[in-house]
MIBAZA-397898 format. One record per residue: residue number from 1; chain; x, y, z of N, C-alpha, C in turn. Coordinates in nm, 2 decimals, padded with zeros to 4 digits. Example, Ala and Ser with C-alpha at 12.3 -4.5 7.8 and 13.67 -1.06 7.14 Angstrom:
2
1:A:01.32:-00.57:00.78:01.23:-00.45:00.78:01.32:-00.33:00.78
2:A:01.28:-00.22:00.71:01.37:-00.11:00.71:01.29:00.00:00.79
This chain:
138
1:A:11.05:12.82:08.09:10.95:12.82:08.20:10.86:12.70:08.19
2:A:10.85:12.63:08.32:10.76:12.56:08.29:10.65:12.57:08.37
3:A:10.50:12.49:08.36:10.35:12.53:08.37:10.31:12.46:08.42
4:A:10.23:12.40:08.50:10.17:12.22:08.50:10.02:12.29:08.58
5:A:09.99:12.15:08.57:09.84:12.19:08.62:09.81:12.03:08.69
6:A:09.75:11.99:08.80:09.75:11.89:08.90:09.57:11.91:08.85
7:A:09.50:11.75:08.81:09.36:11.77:08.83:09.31:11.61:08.87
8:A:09.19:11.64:08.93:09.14:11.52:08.94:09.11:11.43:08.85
9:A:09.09:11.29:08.82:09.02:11.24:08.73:08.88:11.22:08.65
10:A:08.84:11.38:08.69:08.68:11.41:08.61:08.69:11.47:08.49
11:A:08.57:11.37:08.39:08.60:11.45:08.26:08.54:11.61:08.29
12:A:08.47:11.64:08.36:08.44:11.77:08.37:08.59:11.86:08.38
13:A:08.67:11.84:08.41:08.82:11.87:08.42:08.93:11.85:08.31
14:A:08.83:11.82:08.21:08.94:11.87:08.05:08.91:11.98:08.03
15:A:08.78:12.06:08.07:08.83:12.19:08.03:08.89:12.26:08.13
16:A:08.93:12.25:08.25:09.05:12.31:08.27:09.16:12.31:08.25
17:A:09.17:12.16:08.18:09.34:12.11:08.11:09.29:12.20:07.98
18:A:09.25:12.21:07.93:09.22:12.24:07.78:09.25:12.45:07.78
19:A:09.15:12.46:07.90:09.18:12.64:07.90:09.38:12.68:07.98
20:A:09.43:12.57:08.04:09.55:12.57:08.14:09.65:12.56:07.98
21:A:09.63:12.49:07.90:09.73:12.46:07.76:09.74:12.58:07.72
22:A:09.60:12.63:07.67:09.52:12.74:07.56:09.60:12.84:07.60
23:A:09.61:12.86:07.79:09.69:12.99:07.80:09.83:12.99:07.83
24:A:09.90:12.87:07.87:09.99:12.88:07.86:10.08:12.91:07.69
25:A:09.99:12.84:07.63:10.06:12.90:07.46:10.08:12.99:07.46
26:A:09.95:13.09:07.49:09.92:13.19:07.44:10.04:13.31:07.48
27:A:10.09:13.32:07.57:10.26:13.41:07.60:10.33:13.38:07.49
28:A:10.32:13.28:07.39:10.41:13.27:07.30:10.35:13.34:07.16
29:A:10.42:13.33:07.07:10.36:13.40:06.92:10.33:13.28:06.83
30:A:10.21:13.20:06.89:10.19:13.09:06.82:10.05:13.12:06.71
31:A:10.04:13.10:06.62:09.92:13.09:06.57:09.80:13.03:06.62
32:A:09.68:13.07:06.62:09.57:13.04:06.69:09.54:12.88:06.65
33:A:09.54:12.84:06.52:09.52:12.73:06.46:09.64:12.57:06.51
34:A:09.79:12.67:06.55:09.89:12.58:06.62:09.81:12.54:06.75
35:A:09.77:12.69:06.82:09.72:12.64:06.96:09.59:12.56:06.95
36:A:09.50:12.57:06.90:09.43:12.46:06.91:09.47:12.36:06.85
37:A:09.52:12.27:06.77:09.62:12.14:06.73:09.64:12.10:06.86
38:A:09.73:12.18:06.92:09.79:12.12:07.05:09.66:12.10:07.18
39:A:09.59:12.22:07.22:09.51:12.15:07.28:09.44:12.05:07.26
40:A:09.41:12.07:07.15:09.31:11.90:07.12:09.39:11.80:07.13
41:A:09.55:11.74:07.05:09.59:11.66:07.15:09.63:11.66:07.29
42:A:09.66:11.73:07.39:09.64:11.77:07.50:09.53:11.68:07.51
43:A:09.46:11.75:07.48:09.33:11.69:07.58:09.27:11.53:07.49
44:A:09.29:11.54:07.45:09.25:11.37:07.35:09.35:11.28:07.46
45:A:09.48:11.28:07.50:09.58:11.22:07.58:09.52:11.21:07.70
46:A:09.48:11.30:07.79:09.45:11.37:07.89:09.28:11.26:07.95
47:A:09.18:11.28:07.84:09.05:11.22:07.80:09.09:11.04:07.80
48:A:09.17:11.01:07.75:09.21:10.87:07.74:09.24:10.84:07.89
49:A:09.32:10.88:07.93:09.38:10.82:08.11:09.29:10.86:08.22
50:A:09.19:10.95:08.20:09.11:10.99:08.30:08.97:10.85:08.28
51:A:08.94:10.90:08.16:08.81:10.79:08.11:08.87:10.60:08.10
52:A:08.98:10.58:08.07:08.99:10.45:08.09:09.10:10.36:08.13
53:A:09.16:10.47:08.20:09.23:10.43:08.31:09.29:10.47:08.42
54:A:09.16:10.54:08.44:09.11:10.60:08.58:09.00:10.58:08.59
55:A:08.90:10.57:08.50:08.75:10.53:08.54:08.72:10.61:08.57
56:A:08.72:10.76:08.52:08.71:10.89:08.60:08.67:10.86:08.76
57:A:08.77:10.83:08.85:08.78:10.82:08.95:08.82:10.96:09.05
58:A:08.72:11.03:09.12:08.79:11.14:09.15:08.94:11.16:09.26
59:A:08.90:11.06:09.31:09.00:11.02:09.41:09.16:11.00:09.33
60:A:09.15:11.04:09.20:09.33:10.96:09.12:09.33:11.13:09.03
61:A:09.47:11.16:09.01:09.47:11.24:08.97:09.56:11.25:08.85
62:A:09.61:11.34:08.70:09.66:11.33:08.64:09.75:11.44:08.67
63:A:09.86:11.52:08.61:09.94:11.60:08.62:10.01:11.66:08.48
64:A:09.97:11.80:08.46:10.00:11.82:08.29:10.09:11.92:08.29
65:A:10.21:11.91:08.23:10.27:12.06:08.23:10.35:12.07:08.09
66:A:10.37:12.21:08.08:10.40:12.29:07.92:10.54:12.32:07.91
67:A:10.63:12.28:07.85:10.79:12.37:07.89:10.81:12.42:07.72
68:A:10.84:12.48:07.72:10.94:12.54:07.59:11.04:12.53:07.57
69:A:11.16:12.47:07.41:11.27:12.49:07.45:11.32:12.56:07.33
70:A:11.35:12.65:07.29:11.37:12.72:07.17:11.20:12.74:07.08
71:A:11.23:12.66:07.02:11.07:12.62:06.92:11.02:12.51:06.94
72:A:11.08:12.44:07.03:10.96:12.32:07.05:10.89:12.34:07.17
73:A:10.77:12.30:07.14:10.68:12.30:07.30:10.67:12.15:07.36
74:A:10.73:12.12:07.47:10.68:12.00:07.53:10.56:11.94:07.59
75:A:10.45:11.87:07.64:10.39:11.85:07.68:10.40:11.73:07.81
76:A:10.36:11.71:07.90:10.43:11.62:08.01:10.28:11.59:08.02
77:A:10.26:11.45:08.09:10.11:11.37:08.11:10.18:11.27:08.22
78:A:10.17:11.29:08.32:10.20:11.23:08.47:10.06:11.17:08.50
79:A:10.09:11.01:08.56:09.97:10.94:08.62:10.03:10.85:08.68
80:A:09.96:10.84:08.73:10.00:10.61:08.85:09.87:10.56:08.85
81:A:09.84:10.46:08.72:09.75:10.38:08.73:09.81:10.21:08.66
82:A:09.74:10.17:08.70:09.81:10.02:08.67:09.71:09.92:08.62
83:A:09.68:09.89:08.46:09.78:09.88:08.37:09.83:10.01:08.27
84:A:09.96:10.01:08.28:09.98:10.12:08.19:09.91:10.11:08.05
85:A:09.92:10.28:07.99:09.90:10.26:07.84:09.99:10.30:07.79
86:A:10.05:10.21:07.67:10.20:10.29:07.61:10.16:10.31:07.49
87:A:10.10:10.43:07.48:10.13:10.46:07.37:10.22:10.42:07.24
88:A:10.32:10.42:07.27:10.37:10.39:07.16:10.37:10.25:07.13
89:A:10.31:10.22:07.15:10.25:10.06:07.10:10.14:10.04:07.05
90:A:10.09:10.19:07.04:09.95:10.11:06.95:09.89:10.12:06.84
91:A:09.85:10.04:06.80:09.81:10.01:06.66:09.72:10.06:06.61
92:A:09.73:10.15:06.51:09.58:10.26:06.45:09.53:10.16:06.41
93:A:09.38:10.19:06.41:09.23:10.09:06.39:09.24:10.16:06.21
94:A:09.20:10.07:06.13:09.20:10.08:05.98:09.04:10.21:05.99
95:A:09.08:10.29:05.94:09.00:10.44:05.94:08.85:10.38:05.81
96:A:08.88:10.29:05.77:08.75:10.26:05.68:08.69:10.19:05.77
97:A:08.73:10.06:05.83:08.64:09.97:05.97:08.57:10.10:06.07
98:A:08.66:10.20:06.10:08.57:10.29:06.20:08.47:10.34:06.11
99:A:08.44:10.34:06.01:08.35:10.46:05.92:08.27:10.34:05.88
100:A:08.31:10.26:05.85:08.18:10.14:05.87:08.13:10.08:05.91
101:A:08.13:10.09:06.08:08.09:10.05:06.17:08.05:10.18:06.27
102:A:08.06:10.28:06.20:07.99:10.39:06.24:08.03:10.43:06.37
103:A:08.16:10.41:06.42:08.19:10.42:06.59:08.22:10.56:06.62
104:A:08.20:10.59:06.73:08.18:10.74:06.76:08.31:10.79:06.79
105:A:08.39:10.65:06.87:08.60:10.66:06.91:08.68:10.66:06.82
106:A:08.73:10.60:06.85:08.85:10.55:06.83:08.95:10.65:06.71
107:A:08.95:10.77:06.69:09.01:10.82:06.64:09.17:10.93:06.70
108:A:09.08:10.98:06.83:09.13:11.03:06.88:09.35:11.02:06.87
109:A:09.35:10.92:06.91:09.52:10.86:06.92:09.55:10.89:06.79
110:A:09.54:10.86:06.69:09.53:10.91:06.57:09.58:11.05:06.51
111:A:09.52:11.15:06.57:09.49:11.29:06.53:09.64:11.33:06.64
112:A:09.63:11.26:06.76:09.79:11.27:06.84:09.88:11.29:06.79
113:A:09.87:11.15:06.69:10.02:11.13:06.65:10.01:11.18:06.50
114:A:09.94:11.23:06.45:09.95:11.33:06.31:09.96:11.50:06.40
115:A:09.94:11.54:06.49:09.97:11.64:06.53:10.08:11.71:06.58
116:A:10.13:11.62:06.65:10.23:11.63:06.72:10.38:11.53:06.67
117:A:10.48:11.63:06.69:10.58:11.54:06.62:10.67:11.46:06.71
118:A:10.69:11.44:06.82:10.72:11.35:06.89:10.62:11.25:07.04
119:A:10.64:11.14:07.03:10.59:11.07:07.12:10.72:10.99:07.24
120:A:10.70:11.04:07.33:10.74:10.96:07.36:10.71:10.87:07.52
121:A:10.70:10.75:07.57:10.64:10.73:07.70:10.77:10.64:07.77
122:A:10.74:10.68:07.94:10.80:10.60:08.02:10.74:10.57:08.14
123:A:10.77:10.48:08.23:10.74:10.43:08.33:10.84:10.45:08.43
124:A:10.84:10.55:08.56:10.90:10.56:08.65:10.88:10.59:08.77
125:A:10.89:10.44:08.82:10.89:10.42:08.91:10.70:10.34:08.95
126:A:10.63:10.40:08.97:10.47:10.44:08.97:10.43:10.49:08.87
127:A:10.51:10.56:08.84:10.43:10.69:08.75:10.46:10.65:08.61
128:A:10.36:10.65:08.54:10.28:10.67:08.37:10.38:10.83:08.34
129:A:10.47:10.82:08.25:10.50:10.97:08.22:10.51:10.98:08.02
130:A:10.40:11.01:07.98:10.34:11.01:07.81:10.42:11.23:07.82
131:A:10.51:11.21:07.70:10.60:11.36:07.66:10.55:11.37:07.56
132:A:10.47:11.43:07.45:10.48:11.50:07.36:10.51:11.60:07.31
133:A:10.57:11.59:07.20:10.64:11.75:07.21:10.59:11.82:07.05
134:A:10.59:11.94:07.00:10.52:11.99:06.89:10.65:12.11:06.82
135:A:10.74:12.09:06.78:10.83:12.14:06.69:10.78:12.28:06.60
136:A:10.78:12.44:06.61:10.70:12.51:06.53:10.83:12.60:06.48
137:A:10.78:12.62:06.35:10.86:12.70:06.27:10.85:12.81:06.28
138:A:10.94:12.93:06.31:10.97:13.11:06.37:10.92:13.16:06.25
């Protein structure tokens, strides 16, 4: 089955991406500690495209949906903004430079991709489509 949820580009609108994830898990027998992992990247992914490349613009919207396929959970992140971000091109910031320069970002992408065990992005057509997917043991 799959879930999605269609939202504007206001960060006031991660917590409805954030409570839309929380409960679609939640039909499953996931550990509370799994579902939040995944919300938070969920919404770290979600937080990126709305804040800087959308400009939280309300007028642009994102599109998130949940599928299941045995034990893995998918994640879907639909947008049309131009320039894309591909993820999988980018380069983690050295974690001592952020701690010594005291920055409040830049970790987020980070915690993504130690969370979650697949990345993957495409471009189709318009549309920005970022899939993560999270693998859990029965």
């Amino acid at each position: 089955m799959i879930h999605s949820i269609r939202i504007s580009c206001l960060k006031n609108n991660l917590c409805r991406v954030r409570k839309f994830v929380e409960g679609a898990l939640k039909q499953h027998a996931i550990s509370p500690i799994d579902i939040n992992l995944m919300v938070l990247a969920v919404d770290e992914l979600c937080a990126n495209l709305i804040i800087h490349s959308h400009n939280c613009n309300p007028k642009e919207d994102i599109e998130v949906s949940v599928s299941r396929k045995d034990n893995q959970f998918v994640f879907e992140i639909k947008d049309e903004s131009t320039p894309s971000f591909d993820l999988l091109s980018y380069k983690e910031p050295d974690m001592q430079e952020i701690i010594a320069d005291k920055r409040s970002g830049g970790i987020g992408l980070i915690l993504v991709k130690k969370i979650m065990d697949e990345i993957q992005y495409e471009r189709s057509g318009s549309a920005n489509i970022c899939r993560v997917s999270k693998r859990l043991v029965p």
